[in-house]
VMD Tcl script that draws the C-alpha trace (Angstrom):
set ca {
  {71.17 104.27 101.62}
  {74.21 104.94 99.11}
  {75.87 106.34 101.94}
  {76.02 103.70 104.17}
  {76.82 101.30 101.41}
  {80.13 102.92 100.32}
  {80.87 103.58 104.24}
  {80.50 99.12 104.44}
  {82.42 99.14 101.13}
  {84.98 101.37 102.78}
  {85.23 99.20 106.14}
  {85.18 95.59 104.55}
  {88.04 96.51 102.30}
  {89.86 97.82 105.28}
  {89.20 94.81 107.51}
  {90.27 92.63 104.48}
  {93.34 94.84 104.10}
  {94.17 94.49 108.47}
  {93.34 90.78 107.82}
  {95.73 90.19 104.83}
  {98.38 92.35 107.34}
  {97.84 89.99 110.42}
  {97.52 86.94 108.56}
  {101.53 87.84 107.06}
  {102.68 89.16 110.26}
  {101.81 85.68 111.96}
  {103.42 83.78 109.39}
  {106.70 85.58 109.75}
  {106.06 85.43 113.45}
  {105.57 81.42 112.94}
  {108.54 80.71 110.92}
  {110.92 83.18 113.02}
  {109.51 80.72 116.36}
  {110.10 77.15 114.16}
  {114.25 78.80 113.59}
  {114.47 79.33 116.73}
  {113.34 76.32 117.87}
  {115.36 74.50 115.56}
  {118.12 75.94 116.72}
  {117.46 75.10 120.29}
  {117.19 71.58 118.97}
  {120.58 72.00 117.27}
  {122.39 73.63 120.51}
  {120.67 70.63 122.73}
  {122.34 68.03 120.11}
  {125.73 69.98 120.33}
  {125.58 69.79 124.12}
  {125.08 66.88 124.25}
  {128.06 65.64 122.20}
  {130.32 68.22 124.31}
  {128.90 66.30 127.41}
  {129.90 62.97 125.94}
  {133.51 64.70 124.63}
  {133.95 65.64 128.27}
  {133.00 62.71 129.89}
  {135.51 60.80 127.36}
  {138.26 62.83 127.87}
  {138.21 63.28 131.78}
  {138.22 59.62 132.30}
  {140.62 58.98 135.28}
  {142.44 56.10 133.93}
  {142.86 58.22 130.91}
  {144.12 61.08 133.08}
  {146.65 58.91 134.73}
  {147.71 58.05 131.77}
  {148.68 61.00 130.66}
  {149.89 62.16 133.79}
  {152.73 59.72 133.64}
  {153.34 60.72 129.80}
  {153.56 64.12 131.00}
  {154.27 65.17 134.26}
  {157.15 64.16 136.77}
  {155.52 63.98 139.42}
  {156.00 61.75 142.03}
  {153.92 60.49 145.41}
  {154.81 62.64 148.53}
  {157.75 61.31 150.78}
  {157.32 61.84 154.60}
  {160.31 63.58 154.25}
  {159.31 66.31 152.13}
  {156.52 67.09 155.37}
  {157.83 69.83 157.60}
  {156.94 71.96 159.88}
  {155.97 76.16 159.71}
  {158.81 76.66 162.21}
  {161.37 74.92 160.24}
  {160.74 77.64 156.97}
  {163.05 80.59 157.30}
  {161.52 84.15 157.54}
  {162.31 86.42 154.53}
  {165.27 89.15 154.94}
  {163.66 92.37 154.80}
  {164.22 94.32 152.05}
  {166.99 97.24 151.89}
  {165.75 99.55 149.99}
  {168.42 102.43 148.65}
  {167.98 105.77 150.02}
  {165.95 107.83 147.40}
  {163.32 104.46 147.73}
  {163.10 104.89 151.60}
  {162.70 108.37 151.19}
  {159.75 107.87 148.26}
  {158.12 105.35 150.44}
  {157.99 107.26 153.58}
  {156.26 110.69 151.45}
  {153.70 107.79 150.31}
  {152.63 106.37 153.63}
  {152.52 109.92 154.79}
  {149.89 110.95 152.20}
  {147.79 107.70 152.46}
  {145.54 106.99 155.57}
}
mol new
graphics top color blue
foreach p $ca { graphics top sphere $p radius 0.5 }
foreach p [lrange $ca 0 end-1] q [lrange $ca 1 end] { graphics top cylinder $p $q radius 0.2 }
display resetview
């Protein structure tokens, strides 16, 4: 009978001991979910400002704005339109002898 009583003694304080563990472990668990929730709280409030920032400053009329503050641009002319036959090819390049000669050693060696 003593023998099974110090076996129970033995395995309650060892449950209380897991219990005490778990109950701690949970807590930390607990408080590490509420940060990060509160953070995702946080980062939803900060998007949502960026959202209104953006929306703000990508207003059109405000982009006109400062379009004509800024840039020189001006509409298109129908004169400025022409045609892919009126462009003049490119010259080809003249390359100096010791070039030519690297070149053709290159395309040689390459597929």
């Amino acid at each position: 009978m003593r023998g099974v009583t110090v076996v129970t003694l033995i395995m309650l304080i060892a449950v209380s001991y897991g219990l005490y563990r778990l109950k701690y472990t949970v807590e930390a668990q607990r408080n590490h979910v509420t940060a990060i929730e509160n953070q995702i709280e946080t980062d939803k409030r900060a998007i949502k400002v960026l959202r209104a920032e953006w929306a703000y400053l990508t207003r059109p009329q405000r982009l006109e704005d400062l379009s004509k503050d800024f840039m020189t641009l001006e509409p298109l002319r129908a004169g400025q339109i022409s045609n892919l036959e009126d462009i003049p090819e490119r010259p080809a390049e003249i390359l100096p002898e010791e070039d030519a000669a690297d070149r053709t050693e290159v395309s040689e060696v390459a597929p």
